[in-house]
KELOPA-359810 format. One record per residue: residue in one letter; x, z, y of N, C-alpha, C in turn. Coordinates in steps of 0.02 Angstrom, whole numbers, plus 32768, in hexadecimal, padded with zeros to 4 digits. Atoms other than C-alpha are relative to their C-alpha. Example, Ala and Ser with C-alpha at 12.3 -4.5 7.8 and 13.67 -1.06 7.14 Angstrom:
KELOPA-359810
A802D80007FC5826781867F1F802D8000803C S7FD67FFD7FC582AC81657FCB7FD980258037 
***
This chain:
KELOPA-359810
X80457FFE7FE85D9E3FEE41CE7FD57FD47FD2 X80328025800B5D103FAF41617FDB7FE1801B X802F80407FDC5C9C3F25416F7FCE80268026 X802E7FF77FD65C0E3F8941908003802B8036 X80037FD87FBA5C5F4000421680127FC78032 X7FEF803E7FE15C913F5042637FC17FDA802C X803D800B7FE25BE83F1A426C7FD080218010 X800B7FD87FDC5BB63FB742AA7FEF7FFC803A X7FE2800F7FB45C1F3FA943417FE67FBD801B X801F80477FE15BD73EF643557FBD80078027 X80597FEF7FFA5B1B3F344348800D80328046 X80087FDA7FBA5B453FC043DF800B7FD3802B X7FFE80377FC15B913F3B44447FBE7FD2801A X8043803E7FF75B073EB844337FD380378019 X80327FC07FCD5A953F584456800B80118046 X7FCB7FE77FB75AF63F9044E57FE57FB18047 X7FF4804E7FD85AF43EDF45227FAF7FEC8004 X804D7FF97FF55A2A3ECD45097FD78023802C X80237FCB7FDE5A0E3F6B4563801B7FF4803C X7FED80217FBB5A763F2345FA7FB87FD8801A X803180377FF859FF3E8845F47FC3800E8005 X80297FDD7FFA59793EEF45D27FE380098059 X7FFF7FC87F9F598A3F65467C7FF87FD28036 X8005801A7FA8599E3EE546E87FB87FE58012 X8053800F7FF958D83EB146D57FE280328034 X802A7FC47FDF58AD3F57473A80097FE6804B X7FF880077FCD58EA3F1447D880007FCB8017 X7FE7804D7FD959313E6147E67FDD7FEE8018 X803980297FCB58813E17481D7FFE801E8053 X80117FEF7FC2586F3E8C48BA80497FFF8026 X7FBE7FFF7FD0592F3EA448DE80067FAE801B X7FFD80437FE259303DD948E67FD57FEF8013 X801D80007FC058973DEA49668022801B803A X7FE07FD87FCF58FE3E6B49B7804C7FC8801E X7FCA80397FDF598F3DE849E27FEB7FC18027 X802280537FED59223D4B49F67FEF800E805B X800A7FE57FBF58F33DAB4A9880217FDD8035 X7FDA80217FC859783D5B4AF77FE07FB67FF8 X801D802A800259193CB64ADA7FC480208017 X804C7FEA7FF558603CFE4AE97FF08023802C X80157FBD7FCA58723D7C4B7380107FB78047 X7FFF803B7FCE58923CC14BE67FA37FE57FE9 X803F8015801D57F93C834B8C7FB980097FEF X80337FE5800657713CF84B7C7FEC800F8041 X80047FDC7FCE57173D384C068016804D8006 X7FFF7FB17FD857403DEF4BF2803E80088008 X7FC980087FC557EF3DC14C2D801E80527FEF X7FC87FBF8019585F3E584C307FE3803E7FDF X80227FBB801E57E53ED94BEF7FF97FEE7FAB X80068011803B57DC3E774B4F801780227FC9 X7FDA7FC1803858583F044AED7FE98036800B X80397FC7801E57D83F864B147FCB7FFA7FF5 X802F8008803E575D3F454AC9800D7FF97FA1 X7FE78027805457B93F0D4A2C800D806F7FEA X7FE77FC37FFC57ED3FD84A357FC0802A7FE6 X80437FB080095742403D4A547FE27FCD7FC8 X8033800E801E56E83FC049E6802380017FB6 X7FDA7FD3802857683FE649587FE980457FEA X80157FB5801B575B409A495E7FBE800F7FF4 X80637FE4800A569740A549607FFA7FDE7FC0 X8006800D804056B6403D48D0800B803B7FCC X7FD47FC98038570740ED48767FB480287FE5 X80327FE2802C56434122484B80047FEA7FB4 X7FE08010803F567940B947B3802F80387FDC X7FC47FE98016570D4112479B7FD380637FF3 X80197FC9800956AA41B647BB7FDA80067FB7 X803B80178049562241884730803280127FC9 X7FDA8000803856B4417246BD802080447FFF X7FF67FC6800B56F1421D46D77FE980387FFB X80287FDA800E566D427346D87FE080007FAE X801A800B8042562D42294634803D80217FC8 X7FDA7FF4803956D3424545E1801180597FF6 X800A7FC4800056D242F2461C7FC880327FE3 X80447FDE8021561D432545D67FFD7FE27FB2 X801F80328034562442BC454180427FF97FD7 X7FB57FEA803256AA42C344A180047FAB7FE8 X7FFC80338014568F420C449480367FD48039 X7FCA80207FE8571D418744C37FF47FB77FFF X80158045800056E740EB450F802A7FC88023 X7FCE800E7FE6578340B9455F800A7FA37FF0 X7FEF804C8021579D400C44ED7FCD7FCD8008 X8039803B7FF556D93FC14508801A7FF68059 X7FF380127FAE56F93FDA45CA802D7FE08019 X7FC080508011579D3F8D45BF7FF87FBB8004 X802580618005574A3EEB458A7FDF7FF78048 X802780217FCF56D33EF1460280167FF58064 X7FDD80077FA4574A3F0946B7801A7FC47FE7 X7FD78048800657B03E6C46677FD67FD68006 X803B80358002570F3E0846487FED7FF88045 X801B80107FB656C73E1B46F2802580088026 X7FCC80367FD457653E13474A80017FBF8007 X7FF18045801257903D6446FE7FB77FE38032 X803C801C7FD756C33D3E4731800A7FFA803C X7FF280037FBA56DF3D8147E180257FD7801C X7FD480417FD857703D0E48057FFA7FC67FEF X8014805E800D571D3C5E47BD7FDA80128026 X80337FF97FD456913C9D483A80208008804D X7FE280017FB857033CB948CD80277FB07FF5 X800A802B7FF2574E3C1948B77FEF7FD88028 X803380217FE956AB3BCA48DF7FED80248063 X80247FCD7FC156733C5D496C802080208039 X7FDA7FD17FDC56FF3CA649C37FFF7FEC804E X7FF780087FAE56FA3C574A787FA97FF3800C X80457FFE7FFE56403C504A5C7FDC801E8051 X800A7FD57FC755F13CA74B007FB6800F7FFF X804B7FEE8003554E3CF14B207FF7802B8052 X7FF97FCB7FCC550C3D314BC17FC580348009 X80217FD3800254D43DDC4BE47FF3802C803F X800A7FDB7FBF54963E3E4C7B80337FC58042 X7FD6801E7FD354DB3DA34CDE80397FE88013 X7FBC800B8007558D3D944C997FF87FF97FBC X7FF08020805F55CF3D484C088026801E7FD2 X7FD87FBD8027561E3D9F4B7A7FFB7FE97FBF X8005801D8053564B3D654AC57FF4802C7FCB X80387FBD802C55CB3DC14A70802C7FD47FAD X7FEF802D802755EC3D3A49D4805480377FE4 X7FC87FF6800656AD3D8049C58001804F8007 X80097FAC8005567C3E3D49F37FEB80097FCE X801D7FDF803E56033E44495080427FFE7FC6 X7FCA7FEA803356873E0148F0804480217FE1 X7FD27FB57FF957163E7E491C7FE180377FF5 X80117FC78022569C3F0148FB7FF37FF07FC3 X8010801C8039567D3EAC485B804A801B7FDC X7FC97FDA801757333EC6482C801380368018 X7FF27FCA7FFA57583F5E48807FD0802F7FCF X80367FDF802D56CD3FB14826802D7FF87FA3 X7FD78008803D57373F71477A803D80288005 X7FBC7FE37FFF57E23F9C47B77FFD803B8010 X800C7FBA800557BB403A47FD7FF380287FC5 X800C7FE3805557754065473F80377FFB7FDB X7FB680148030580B401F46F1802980418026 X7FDF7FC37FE1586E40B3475E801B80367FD1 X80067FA880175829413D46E67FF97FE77FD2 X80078015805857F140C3464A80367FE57FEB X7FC38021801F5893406646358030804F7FEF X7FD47FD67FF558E9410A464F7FE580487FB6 X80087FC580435886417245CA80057FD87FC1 X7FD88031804558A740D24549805480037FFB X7FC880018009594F40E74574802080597FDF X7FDC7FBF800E595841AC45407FED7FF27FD3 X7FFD8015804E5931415A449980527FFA7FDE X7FC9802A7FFC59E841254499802880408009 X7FD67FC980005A89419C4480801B7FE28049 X7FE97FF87FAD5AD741C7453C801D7FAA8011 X7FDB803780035B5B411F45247FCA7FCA801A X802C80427FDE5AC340A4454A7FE68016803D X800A7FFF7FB75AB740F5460380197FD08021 X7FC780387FDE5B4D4096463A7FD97FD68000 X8017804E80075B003FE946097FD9800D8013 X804D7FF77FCE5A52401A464380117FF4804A X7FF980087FBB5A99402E46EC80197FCC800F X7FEB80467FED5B093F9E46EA7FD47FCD800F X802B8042800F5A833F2F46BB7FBB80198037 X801A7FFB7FBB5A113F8F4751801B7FDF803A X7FF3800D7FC15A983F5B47D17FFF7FB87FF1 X800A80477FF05A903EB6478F7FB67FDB8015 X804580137FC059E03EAA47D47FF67FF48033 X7FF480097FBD5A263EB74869803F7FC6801C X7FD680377FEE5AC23E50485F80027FC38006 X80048048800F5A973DB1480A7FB27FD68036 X801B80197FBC5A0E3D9848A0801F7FF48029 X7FEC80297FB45A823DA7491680307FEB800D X7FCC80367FF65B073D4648E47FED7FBD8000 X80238040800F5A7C3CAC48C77FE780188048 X80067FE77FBB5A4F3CF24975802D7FE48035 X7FCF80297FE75AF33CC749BA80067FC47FF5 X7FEA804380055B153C27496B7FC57FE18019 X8031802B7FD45A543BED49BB801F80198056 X800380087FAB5A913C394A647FC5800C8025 X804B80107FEA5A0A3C474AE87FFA7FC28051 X7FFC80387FD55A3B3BB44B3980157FE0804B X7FC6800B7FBC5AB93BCB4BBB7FF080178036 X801E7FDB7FB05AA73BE94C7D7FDB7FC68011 X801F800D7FD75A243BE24CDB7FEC7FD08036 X7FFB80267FBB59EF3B564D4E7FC78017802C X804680017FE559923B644DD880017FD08039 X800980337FF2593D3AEA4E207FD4800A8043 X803C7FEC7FC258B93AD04ED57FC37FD77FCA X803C800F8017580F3ABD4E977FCB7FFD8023 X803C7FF27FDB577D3A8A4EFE7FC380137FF2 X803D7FEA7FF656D43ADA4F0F7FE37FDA8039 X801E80097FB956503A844F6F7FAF80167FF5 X80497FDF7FF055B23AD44FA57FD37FFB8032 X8030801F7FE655163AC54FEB7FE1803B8038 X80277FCE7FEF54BC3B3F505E7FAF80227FE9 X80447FE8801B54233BAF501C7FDA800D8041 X80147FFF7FC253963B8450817FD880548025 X80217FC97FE153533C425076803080398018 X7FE17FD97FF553E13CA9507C80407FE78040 X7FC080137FB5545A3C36510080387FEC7FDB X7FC37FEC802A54DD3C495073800D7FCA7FE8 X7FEA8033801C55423BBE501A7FF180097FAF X80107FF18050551E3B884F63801B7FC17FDA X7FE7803C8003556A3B0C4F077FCF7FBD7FF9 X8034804B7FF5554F3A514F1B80097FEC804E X800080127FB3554C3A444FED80527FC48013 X7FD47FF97FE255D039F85063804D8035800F X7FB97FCD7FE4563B3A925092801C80037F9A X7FDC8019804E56D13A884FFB802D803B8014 X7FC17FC9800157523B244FF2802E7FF77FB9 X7FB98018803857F63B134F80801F804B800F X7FE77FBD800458303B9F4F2480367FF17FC1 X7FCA801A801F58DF3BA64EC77FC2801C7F99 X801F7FFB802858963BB64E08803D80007FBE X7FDA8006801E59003BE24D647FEB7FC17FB8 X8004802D803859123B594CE48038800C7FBA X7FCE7FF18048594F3B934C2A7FFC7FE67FD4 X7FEC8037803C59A53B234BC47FF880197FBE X80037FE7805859793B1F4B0780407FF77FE1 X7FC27FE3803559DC3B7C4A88801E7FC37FD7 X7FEF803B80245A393AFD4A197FC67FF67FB1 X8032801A8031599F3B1B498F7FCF803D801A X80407FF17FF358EB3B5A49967FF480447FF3 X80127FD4803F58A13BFF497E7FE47FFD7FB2 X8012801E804458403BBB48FB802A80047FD2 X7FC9801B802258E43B9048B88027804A7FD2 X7FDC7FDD7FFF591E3C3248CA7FCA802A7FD6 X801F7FDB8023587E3C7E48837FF27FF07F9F X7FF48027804758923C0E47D78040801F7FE5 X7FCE7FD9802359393C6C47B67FED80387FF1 X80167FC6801858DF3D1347CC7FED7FFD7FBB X80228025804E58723CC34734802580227FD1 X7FD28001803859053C9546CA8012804F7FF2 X7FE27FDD8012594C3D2C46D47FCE80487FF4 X80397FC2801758AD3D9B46B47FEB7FEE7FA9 X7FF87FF5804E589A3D47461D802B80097FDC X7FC07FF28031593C3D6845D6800280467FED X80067FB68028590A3E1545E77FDB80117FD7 X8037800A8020587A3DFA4589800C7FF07FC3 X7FEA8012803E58D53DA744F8803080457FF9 X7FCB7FDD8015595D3E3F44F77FD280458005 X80287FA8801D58CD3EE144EF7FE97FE47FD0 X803780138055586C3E6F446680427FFF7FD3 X7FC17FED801959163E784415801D80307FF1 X7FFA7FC57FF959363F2944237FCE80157FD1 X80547FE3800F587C3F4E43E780037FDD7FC3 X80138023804058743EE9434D80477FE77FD3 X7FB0800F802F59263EC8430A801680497FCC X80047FC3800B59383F50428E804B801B7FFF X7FBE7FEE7FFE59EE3F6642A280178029803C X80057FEA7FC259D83F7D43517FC78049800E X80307FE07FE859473FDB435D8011805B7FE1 X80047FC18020597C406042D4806D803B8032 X7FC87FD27FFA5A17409C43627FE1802D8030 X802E7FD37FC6598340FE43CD801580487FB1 X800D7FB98006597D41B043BE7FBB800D7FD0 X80387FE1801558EC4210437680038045801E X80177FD57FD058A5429643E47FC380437FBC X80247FCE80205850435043847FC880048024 X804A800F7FFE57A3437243997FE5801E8045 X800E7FE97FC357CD43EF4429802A7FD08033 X7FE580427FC157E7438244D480408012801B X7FDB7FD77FC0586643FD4528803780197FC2 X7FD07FFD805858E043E5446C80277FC5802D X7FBB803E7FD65985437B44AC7FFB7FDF7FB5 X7FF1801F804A59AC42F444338015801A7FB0 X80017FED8062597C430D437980247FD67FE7 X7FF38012803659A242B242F8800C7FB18001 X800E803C801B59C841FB42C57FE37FFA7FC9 X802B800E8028595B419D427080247FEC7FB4 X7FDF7FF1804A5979419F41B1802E7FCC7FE6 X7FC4803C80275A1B4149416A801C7FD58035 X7FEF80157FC65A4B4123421A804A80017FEC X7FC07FEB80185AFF416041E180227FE37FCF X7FD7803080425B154100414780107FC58014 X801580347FD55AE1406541AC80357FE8803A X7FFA7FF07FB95B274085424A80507FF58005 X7FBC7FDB7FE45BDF40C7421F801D803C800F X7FF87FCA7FE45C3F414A4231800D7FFF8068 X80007FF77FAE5C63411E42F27FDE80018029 X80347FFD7FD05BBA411243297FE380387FEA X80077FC3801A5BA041A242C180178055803E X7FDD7FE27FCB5C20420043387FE0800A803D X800E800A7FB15BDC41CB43CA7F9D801B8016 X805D7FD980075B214200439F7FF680568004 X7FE67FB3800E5B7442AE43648012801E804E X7FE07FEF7FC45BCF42BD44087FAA8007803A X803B80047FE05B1B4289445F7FD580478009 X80447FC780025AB84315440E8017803F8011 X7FC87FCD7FDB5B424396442A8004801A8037 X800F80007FAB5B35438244D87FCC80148018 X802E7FED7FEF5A8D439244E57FF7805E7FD6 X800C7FBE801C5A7E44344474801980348031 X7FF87FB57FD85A5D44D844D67FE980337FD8 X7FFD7FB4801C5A67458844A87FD3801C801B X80477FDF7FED59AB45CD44B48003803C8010 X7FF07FB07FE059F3468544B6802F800E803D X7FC97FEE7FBF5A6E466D45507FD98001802D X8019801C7FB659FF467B45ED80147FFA802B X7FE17FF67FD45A66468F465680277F9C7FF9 X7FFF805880145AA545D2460D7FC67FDC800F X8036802D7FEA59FE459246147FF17FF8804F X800B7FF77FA159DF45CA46DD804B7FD98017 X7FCF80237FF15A8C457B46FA7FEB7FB27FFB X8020803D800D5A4544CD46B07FD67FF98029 X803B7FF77FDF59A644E9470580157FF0803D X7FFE7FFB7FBE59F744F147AA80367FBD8018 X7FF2803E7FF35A60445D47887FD57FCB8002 X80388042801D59D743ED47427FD180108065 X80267FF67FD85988442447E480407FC6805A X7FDB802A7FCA5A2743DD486C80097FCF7FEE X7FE9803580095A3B435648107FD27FD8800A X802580137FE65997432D482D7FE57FF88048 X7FF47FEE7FA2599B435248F680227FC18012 X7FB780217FF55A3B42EC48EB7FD17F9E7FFE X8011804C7FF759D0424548A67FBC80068029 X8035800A7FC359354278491B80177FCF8041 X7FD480317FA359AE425B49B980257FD08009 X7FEC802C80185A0641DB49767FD87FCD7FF2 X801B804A800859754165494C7FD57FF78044 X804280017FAE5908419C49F680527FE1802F X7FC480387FD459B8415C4A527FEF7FA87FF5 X80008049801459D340BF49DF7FCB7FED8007 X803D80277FF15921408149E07FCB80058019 X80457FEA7FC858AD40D34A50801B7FF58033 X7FFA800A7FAC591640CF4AF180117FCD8003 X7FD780387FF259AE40554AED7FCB7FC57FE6 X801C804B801B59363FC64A8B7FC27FF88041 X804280227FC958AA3FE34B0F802F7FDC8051 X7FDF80007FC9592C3FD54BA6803F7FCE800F X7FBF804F801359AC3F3A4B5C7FEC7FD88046 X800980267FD059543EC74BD48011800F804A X7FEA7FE47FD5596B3F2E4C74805180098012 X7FB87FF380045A2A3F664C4480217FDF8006 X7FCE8047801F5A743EC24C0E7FF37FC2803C X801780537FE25A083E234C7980177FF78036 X7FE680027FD65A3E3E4A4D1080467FE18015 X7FC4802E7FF55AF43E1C4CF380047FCA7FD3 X8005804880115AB73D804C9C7FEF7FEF7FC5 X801B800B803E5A6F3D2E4BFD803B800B7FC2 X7FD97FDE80485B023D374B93801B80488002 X7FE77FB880105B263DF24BB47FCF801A7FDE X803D7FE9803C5A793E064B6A7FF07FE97FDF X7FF3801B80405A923D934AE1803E80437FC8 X7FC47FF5801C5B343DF84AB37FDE80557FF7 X801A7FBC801F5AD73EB24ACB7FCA7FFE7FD5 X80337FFA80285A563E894A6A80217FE57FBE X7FE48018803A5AC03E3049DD804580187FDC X7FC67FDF801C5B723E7849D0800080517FD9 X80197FC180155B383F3D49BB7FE080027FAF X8016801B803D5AC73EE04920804580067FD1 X7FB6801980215B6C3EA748DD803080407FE8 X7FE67FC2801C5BBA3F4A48F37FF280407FD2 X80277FD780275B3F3FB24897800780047FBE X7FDB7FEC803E5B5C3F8D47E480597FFC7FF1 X7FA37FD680205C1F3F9A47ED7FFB80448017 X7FF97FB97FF55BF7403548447FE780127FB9 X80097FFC80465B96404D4798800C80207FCA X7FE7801F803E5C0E4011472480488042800D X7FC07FD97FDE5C96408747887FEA80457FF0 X800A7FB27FFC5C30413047827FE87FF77FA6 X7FFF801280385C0640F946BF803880317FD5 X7FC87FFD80205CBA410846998034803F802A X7FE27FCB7FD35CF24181471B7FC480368021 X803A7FD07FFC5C554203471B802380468030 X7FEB7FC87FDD5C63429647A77FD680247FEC X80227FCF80235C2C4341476380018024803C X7FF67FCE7FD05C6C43A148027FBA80088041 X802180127FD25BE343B8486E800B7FFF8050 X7FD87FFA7FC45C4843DD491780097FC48010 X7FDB8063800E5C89431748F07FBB7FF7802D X803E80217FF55BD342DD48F37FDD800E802F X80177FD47FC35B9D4355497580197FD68052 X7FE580157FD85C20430A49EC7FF67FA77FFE X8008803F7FFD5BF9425249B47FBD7FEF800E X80547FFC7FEC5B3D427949D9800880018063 X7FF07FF47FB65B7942BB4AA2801E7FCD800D X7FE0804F7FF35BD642104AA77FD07FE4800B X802C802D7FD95B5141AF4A937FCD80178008 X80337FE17FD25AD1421F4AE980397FE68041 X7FE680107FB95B5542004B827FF97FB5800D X800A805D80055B6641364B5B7FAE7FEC8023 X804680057FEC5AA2413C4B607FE68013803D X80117FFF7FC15A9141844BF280077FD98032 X7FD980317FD15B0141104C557FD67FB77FEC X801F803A800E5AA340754C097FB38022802A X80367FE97FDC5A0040D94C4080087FF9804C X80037FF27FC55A4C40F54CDD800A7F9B802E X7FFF80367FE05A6E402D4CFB7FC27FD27FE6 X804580357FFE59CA3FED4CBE7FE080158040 X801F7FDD7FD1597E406A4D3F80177FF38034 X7FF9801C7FC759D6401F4DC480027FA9800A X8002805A802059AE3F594D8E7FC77FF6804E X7FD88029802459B73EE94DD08037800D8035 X7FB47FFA7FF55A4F3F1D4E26801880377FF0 X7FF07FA580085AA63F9D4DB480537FDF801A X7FA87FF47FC75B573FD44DD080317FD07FE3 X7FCA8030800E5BDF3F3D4DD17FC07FD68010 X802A8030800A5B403ECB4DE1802A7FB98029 X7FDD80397FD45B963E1C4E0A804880057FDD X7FAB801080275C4A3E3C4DA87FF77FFB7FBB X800A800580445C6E3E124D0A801B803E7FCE X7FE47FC5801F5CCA3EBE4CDA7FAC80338005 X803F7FD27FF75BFC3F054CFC7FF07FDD7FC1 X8007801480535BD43E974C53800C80307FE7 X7FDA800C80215C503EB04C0F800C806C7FDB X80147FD180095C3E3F664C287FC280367FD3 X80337FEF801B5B943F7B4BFA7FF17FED7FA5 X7FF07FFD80475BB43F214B4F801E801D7FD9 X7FC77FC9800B5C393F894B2B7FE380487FDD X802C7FA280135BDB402F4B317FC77FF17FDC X80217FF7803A5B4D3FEA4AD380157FFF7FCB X7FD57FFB80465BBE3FC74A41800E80417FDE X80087FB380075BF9406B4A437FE1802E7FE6 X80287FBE80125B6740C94A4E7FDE7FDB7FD0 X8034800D804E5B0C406A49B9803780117FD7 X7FC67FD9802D5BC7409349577FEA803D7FED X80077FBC80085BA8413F497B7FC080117FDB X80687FE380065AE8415D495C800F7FD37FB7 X8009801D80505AEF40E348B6803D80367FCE X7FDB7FE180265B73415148797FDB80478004 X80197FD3802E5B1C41EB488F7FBF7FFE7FF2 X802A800380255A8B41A9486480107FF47FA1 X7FFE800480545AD04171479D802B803D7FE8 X7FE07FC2801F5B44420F479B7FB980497FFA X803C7FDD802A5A8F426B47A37FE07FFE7FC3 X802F7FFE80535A4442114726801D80157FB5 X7FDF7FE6802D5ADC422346BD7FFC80587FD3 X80007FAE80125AD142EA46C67FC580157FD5 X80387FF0802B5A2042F646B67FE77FE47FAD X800B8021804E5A1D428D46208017803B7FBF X7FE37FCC802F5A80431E45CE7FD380307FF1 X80287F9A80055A03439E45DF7FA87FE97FE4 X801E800E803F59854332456B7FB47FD18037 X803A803C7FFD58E442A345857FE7801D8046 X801B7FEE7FD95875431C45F280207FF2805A X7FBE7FE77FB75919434946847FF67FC08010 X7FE7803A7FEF5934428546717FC17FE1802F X803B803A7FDB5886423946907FE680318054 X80067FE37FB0587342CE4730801C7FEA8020 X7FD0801B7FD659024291476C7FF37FAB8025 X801180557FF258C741C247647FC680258033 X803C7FEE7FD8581F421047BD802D800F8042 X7FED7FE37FC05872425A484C80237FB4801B X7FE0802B7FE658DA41AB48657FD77FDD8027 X803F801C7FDE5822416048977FF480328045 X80197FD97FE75806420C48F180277FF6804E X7FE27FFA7FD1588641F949687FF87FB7802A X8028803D7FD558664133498B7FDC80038029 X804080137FE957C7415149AF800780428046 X80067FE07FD157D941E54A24802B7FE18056 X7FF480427FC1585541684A837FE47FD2801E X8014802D7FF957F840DC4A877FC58016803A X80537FED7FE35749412D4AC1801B80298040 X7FF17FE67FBD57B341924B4D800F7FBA8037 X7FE9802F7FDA580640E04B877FD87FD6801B X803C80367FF7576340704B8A7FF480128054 X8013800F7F95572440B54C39802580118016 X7FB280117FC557BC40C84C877FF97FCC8011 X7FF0804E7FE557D540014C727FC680088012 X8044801D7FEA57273FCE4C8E7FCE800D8018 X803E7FF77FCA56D6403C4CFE801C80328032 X7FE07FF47FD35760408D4D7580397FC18028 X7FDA80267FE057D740444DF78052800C7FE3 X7FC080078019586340784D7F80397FD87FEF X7FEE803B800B588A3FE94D457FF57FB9800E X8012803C7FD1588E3F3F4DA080297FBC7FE7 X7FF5803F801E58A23E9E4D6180267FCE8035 X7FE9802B7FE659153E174DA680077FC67FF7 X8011801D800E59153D814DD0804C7FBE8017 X7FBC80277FFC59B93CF44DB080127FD58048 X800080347FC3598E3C844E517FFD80238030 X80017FD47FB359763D0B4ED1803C80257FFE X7FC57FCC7FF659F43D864EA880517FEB7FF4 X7FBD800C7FF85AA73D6A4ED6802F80267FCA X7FD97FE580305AF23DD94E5B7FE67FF97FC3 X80148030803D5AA33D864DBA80377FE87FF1 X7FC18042800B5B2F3D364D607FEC7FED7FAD X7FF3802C80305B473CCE4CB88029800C7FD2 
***
């Protein structure tokens, strides 16, 4: 093996390994809001509804995401790399500003509500939602092989929150304590107000702090947003790196053309191979129609497949965590909101290296967790006493099956993107669009359910006997 196919193989790795570091910028800020929850849903006023807001105000963020596909669809221009910059930049901003703002409160129509901490989740959702479809059409720059790492380095958006998640804890069980009220009578209405003689004592929950701060916890988001920040300016300006993108023909709906000139001399014969093998794959036979309508009708389930798959994962189950989980106690909803994280990029790293083509497979791992989901649906909807409420095998249960069904759904969500990626830029970036499409049709169905039916009912640790720890 020669030197320079040596340092070839070095240059893909370090690429490979950039584009991990990269990916994980699209998410980590909101997925490590989405955990902190078990701290902040004690702390805020909007109390258990707090994960559908973080949900609908997300998806209404996807007019971003719309903009960007609409533009890239009317327009032969590719702006993928300025926008890039700018979700990392005003991420990083957004979280030195939450920091300062996040338990902030403001009151509105007579109730309080952390307006302060709402702008700036739509602040990043509005980014990450874009990153969805812009990270994902910078990445069809890239021969198939930099999917894997893309995704890895997605689920680590989710992991490395909520293993710094776990090690803060959200600060153990529950005390509760008698707390007096004393009040006064109103001299027009007869009624008591506070301040008087008459005193009533009511049991009251007291929650111990995590072993470090959000703050604390929002300063790691930081760190680790700029690291992605140093590894796309790295990508983008290294010319070693930069020259292992693709080059795309003039028509949009052309599967991977060409490398860029002397890529091959440069490069190696093994990345050579692997570029060859890339374009191969993508090349279709313009006179088969009967081939093309076959494609067509895949590129079409595979897209169905990540519709129902992301309206599960993050339109229902993320609006409905609080309901499912709190009931049987703070660490069962420390652990569903953080372990599932955890499981997501080995699920990943697993469908990466072990890709399902069959669609029957995926079909049947979709009715899995459509059934899982239901059963979590069906015990938020009976909160706060769902079924087992009071044993520890009802946890223990309910964590269980969320694991599961995020296994399932993250797998066929990256075995979609995998496919569609084959069938060239356009298939790919429809496919990222629909991942928003389906969020958002979850999210915006789940909002008034929680927060303006008797569906869902909030509980409370000091009254209810089947609460546990």
């Amino acid at each position: 093996m020669t030197a320079t196919m040596v340092n070839s193989d070095r240059t893909v790795i370090l690429a490979k390994i950039l584009m991990g570091v990269f990916a994980m910028s699209g998410w980590i800020d909101i997925s490590g809001l989405f955990v902190e929850l078990s701290v902040m849903v004690h702390t805020l006023p909007e109390g258990w509804t707090l994960p559908s807001y973080y949900q609908l105000i997300g998806q209404v963020a996807n007019v971003a995401t719309i903009a960007f596909f609409i533009y890239t669809r009317v327009s032969n221009r590719r702006i993928e790399i300025p926008v890039n910059y700018v979700i990392i930049i005003v991420g990083i901003a957004s979280l030195v500003l939450m920091i300062f703002f996040w338990d902030y409160t403001i009151e509105v129509r007579g109730a309080m509500h952390s307006i302060p901490l709402l702008i700036l989740v739509a602040s990043l959702s509005l980014v990450d939602c874009t990153s969805s479809i812009s990270f994902l059409a910078y990445l069809s720059n890239f021969p198939a092989s930099f999917v894997g790492p893309f995704y890895v380095g997605d689920g680590l958006s989710a992991l490395l929150p909520s293993v710094a998640s776990l090690i803060q804890g959200n600060g153990g069980k529950t005390q509760c304590v008698n707390a007096s009220m004393t009040r006064v009578p109103n001299t027009t209405t007869g009624t008591y107000i506070s301040g008087d003689v008459a005193t009533d004592y009511q049991l009251v929950p007291i929650y111990p702090s995590p072993l470090f701060s959000v703050e604390a916890f929002m300063g790691f988001l930081i760190f680790m947003m700029v690291g992605s920040l140093v590894a796309y300016t790295l990508l983008n300006n290294v010319p070693k790196l930069k020259k292992l993108e693709l080059t795309h023909g003039k028509n949009e709906d052309s599967q991977y053309a060409v490398l860029l000139e002397n890529i091959a001399d440069e490069s190696g014969s093994e990345l050579s191979d692997e570029i060859s093998s890339d374009r191969a794959k993508s090349k279709i036979t313009n006179g088969d129609k009967l081939h093309k309508h076959s494609q067509e009708s895949g590129v079409i389930y595979w897209c169905v497949l990540q519709f129902w798959s992301c309206l599960l994962q993050y339109g229902v189950l993320g609006s409905i965590s609080s309901y499912s989980a709190l009931p049987y106690g703070n660490l069962v909803f420390l652990f569903t909101l953080t372990l599932p994280q955890i499981a997501n990029p080995l699920t990943c790293l697993f469908a990466h290296y072990f890709p399902i083509s069959n669609k029957f497979i995926t079909s049947a791992m979709a009715f899995a967790a459509t059934t899982g989901s239901a059963y979590l649906l069906w015990l938020a909807a009976t909160s706060p006493y769902p079924f087992l409420c009071g044993s520890n095998w009802g946890g223990f249960i309910e964590v269980a099956v969320t694991i599961i069904v995020v296994i399932l759904l993250s797998y066929c969500r990256v075995t979609s993107a995998f496919r569609t990626h084959q069938h060239g830029r356009r298939a790919f970036i429809v496919n990222s669009f629909v991942i928003q499409c389906g969020a958002l049709v979850g999210a915006v169905t789940m909002f008034p359910l929680i927060n303006y039916t008797d569906m869902f009912n909030e509980g409370d640790p000091c009254t209810q006997h089947c609460y546990r720890e």
